[in-house]
Every structure is written in structure tokens, then in C-alpha cells.
C-alpha positions as CSV (number, residue, x, y, z in Angstrom):
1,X,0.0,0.0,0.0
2,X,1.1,3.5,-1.0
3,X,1.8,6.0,2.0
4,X,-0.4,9.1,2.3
5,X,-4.0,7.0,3.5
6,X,-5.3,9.2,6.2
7,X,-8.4,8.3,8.6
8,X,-10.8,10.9,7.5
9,X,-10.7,10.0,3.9
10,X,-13.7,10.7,1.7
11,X,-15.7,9.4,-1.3
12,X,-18.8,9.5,-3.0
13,X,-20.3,7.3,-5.3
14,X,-23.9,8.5,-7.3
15,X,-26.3,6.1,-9.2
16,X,-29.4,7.1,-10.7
17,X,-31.6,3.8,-9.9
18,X,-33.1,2.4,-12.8
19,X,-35.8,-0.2,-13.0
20,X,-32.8,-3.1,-13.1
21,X,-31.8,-1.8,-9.5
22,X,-35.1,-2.8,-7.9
23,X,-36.3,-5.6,-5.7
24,X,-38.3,-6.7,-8.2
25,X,-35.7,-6.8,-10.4
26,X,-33.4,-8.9,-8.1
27,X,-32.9,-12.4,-9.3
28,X,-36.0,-11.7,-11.5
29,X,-35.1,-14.7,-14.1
30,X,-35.5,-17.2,-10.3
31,X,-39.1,-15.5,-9.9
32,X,-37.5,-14.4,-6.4
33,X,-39.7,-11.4,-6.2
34,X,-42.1,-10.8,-9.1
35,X,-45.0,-9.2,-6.0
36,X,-42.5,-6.8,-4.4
37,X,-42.4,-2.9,-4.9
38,X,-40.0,-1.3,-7.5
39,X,-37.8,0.1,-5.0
40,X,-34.4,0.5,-4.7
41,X,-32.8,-2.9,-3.7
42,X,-30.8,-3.1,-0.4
43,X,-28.1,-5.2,-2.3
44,X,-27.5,-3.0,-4.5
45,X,-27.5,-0.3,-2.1
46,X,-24.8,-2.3,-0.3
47,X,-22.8,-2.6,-3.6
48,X,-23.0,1.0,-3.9
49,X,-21.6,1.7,-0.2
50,X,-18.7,-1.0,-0.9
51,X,-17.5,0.6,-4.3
52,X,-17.6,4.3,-2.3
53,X,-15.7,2.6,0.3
54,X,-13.4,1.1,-2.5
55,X,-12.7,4.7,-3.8
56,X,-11.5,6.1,-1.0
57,X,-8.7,3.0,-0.5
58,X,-8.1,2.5,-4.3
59,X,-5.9,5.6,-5.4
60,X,-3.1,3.9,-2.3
61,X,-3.1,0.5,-3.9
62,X,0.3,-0.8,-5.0
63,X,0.5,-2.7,-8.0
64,X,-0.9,-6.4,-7.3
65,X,-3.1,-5.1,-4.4
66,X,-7.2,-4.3,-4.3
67,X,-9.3,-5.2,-1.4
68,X,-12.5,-7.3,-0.8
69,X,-15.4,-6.5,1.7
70,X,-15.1,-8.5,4.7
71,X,-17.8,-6.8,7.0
72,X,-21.1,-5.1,6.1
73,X,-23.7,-4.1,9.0
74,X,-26.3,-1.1,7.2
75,X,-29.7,-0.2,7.7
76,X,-32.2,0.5,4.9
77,X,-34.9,2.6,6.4
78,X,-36.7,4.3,3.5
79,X,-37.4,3.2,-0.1
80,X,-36.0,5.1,-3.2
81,X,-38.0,5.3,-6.5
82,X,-36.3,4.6,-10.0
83,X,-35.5,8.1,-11.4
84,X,-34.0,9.4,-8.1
85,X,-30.3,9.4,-7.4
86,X,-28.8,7.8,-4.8
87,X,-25.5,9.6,-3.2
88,X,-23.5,7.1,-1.2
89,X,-20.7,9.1,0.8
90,X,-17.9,6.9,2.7
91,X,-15.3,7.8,5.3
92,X,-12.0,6.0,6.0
93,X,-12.4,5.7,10.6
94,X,-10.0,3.2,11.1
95,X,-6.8,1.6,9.8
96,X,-5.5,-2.2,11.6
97,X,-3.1,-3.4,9.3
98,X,-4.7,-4.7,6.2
99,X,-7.6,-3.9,7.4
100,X,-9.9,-0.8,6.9
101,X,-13.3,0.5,8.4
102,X,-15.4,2.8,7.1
103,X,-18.7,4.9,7.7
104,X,-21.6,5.0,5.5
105,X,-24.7,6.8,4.7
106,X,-26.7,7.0,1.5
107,X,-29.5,9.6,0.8
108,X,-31.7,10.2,-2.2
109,X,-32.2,13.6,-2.2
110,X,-35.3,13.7,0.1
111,X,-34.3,10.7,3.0
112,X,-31.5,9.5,4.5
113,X,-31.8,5.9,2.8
114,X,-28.9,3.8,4.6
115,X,-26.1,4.3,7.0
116,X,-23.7,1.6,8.8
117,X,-20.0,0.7,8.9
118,X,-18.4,-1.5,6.4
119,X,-14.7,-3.3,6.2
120,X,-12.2,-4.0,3.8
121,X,-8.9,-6.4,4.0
122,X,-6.9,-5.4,1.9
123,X,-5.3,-8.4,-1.0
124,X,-2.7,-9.5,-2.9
125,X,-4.0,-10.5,-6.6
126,X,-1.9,-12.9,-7.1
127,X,-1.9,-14.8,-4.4
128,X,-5.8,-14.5,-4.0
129,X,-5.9,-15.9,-7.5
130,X,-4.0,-19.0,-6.6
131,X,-6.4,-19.4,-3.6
132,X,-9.3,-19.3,-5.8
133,X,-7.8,-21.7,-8.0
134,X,-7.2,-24.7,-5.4
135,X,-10.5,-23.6,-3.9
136,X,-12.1,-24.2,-7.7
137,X,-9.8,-27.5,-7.8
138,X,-10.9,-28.7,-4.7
139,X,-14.6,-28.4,-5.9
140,X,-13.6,-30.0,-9.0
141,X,-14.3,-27.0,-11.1
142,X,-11.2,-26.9,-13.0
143,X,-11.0,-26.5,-16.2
């Protein structure tokens, strides 16, 4: 990891929610949820919070290094319409190692949609990639 990574760090990360990014939406081809409302999905609110969480790490990577989410604990406590924009903003509050914690909130204009703390380890590519390959040979999905 590059040097410079202070706590306090910011990002934000915008998406204006389309149809695809609702409940309904969400493993639509399993008929998961074909009755639910077409509101903004809470995993893809999480994706959104990791990937602003991501941006505020990513510009201290060293080559062969990215990080994976190892922690998630948000609340989603009001629904968000396709059409409206969702502002995730993320803040870097602690640093252990390889390990990073963040705070989270996301809003769509008019609510406060989601808030909570998230963590990150960071990786080494390549040896992640060998992991996942005796992991997919163990399974017997080589090849």
C-alpha cells in the first residue's frame, strides 16, 4: 500500500436507480420477487456503499493489491424510486493493518436511505488468484 491514507478520507459514489436496481428486479429470471415494490434494492444499495468505500482505499493500492469487503452491517430505512439518485458518501475511521473500516450513509435527495460501517482487508491479486484456484480444484471446477 502506497503511503499518504489518512483516517478521514472521503468518497462518494452516485447512481441514478433504474428499473434493473429494484427488488423486483433482483434475481427476477429465479421468480425471487415478481410481487414486491419497485424500489431500490438493499443489495445494491450495499454494492453501492462498498464501491464508495473502494474509492476512498483504491488511489493507495500498489501494484498487485485491491481489497475485498469483509464486514457489512447497514440499515435500509426508507425506499428510493427509480428516477431518483442515490449519493453514497464513505469515510475511511479506522486503519489495523490490512484492514480498513469505514462509515456509510446513502440519501436520495429527500431521505437518509442507509447508514452503517463496512470493512475492507486489503489483497494481494496474485496470491488470492492462486487461492481461488485450489479452492475451484478442490470443488472440482477446473478446467
Amino acid at each position: 500500500m502506497k503511503e499518504g491514507l489518512k483516517i478521514g478520507a472521503r468518497a462518494e459514489q452516485r447512481l441514478k436507480v433504474e428499473e434493473r436496481h429494484s427488488v423486483r428486479a433482483l434475481f427476477a429470471q429465479e421468480g425471487a420477487f415478481p410481487a414486491m415494490p419497485a424500489v431500490f434494492a438493499t443489495a445494491y444499495m450495499t454494492g453501492l456503499m462498498e464501491w464508495a468505500c473502494v474509492e476512498v482505499i483504491r488511489p493507495f493500492y500498489a501494484d498487485g493489491e485491491d481489497s475485498l469487503g469483509i464486514h457489512v452491517d447497514f440499515s435500509h430505512v426508507a425506499p428510493t424510486l427509480p428516477g431518483q439518485v442515490v449519493t453514497v458518501t464513505a469515510e475511511l475511521t479506522g486503519i489495523e493493518g490490512r484492514k480498513f473500516d469505514f462509515r456509510v450513509s446513502a440519501h436520495d435527495g429527500i431521505d437518509l436511505i442507509g447508514e452503517g460501517r463496512h470493512q475492507r482487508a486489503l489483497i494481494d491479486t496474485t496470491k488470492f488468484a492462486n487461492r481461488l484456484a485450489a479452492k475451484g480444484a478442490a470443488a472440482g471446477l477446473e478446467g
